[in-house]
C-alpha positions as CSV (number, residue, x, y, z in Angstrom):
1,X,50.4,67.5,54.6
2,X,53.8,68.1,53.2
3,X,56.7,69.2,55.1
4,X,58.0,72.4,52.6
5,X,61.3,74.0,53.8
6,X,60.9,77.2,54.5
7,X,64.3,78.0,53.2
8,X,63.8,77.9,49.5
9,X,66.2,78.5,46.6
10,X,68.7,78.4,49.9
11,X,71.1,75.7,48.4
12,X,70.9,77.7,45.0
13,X,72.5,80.6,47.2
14,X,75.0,79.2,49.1
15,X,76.4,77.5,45.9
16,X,76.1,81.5,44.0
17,X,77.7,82.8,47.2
18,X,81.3,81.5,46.3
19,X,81.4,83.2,43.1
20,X,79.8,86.3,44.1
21,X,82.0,89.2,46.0
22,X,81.2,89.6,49.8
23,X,78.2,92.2,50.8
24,X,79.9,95.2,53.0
25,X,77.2,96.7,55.2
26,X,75.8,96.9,58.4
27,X,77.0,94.2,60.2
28,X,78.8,92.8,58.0
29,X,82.2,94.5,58.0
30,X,84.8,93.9,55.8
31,X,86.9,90.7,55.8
32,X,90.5,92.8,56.3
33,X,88.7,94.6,59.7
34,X,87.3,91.7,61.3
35,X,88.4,90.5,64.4
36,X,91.2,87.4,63.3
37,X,90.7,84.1,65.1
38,X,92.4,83.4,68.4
39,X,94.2,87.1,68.5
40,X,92.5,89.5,71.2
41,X,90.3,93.0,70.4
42,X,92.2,94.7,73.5
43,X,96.3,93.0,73.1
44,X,96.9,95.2,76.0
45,X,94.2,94.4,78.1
46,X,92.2,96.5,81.5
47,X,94.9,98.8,82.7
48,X,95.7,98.3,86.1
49,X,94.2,99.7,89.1
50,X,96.1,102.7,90.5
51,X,97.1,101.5,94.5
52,X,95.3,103.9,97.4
53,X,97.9,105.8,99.5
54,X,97.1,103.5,102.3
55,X,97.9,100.4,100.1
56,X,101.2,102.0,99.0
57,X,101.9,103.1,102.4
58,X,101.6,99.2,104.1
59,X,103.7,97.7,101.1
60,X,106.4,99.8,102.1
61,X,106.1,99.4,105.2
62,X,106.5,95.7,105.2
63,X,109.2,96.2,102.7
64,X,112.3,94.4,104.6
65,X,115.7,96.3,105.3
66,X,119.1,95.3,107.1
67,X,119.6,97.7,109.9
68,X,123.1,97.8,111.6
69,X,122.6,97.6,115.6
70,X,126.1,97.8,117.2
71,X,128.1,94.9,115.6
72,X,125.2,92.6,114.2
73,X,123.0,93.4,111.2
74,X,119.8,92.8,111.7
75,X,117.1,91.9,109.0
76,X,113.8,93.5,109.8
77,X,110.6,95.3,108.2
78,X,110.5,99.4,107.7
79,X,108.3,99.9,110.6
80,X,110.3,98.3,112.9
81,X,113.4,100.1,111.5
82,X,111.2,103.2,111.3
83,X,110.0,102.9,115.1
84,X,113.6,102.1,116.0
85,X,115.1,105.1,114.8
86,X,112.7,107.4,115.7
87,X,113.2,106.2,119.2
88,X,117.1,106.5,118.6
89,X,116.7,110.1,117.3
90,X,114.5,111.0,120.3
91,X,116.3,110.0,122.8
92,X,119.3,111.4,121.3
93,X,117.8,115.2,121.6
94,X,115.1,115.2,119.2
95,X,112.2,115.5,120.5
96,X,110.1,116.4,117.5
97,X,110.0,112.7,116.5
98,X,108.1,111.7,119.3
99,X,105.3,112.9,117.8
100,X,105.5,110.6,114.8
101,X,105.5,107.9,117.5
102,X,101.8,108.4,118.6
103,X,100.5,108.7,114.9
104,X,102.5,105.5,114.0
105,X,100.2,103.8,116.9
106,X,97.0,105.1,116.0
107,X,97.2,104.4,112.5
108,X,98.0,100.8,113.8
109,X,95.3,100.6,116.3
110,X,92.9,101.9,113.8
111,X,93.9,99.3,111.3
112,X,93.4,96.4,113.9
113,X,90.1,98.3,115.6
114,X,88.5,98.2,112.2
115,X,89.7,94.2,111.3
116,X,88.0,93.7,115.1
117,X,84.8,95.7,114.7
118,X,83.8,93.3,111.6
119,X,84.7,90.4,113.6
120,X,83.0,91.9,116.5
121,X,79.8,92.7,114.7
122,X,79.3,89.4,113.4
123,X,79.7,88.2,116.6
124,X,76.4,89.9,117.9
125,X,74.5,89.3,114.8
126,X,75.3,85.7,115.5
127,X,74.0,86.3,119.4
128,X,71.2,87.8,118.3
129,X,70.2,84.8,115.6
130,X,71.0,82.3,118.9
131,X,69.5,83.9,121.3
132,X,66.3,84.6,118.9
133,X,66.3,80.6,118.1
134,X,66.7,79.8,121.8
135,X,63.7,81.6,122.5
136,X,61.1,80.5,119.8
137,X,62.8,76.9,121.0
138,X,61.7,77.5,124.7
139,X,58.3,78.7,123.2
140,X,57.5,75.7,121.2
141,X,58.4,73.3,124.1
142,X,56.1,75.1,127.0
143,X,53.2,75.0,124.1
144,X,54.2,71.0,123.3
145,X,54.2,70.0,127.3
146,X,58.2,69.7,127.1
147,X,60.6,70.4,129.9
């Protein structure tokens, strides 16, 4: 049996294909529109993900700022600064910012509830997983004569 290439009059072709103009047609787009080696389709790339409220909100509020206190400036982050003066303006007479105080808390205690919760809840799954081992362990050594 002969070994015939199934390509044939190929080499005919590819020597024609030099001299002949390039085909334009589906998928085969024209030389000038096609994608240039090494330069990207999208130069400008994804455009970035607009930040959540919340995410804007804790940026600025670890933002640092010098804050004059009596004689010595001090160096610290907006919520302290923010805390700080709403305690200042309270006490002075103003009332009214008290109430930012309490929402200023929660917010915090939520933030540090819902880290804890995650931590929290892996926790049990993990007593559950022990204390499911522990007991098919204490099964298979009562059946085996163990302790």
């Amino acid at each position: 049996m002969t070994n015939k290439s199934k390509s044939r009059g190929r080499e005919v072709d590819r020597a024609n294909d030099a001299e002949r103009p390039f085909r334009v047609g589906y998928g085969r787009p024209p030389a000038e529109t096609r994608f240039k080696p090494g330069v990207s389709g999208n130069p400008k790339g994804r455009s970035k993900k607009t930040p959540s409220f919340s995410d804007v909100t804790e940026q600025v509020l670890n933002e640092h700022v010098e804050m004059r206190v009596g004689d010595c400036v001090l160096r610290m982050s907006n919520r302290q600064a923010l805390v700080r003066s709403a305690i200042r303006q309270a006490l002075a007479g103003k009332p009214r910012l008290l109430t930012v105080l309490p929402a200023i808390m929660r917010y915090e205690s939520e933030a540090l509830q819902g880290r804890g919760d995650a931590n929290s809840h892996l926790a049990t799954e993990d007593e559950a997983i022990l204390a499911d081992f522990l007991a098919r362990h204490k099964n298979a050594n009562t059946a085996d004569g163990g302790d």
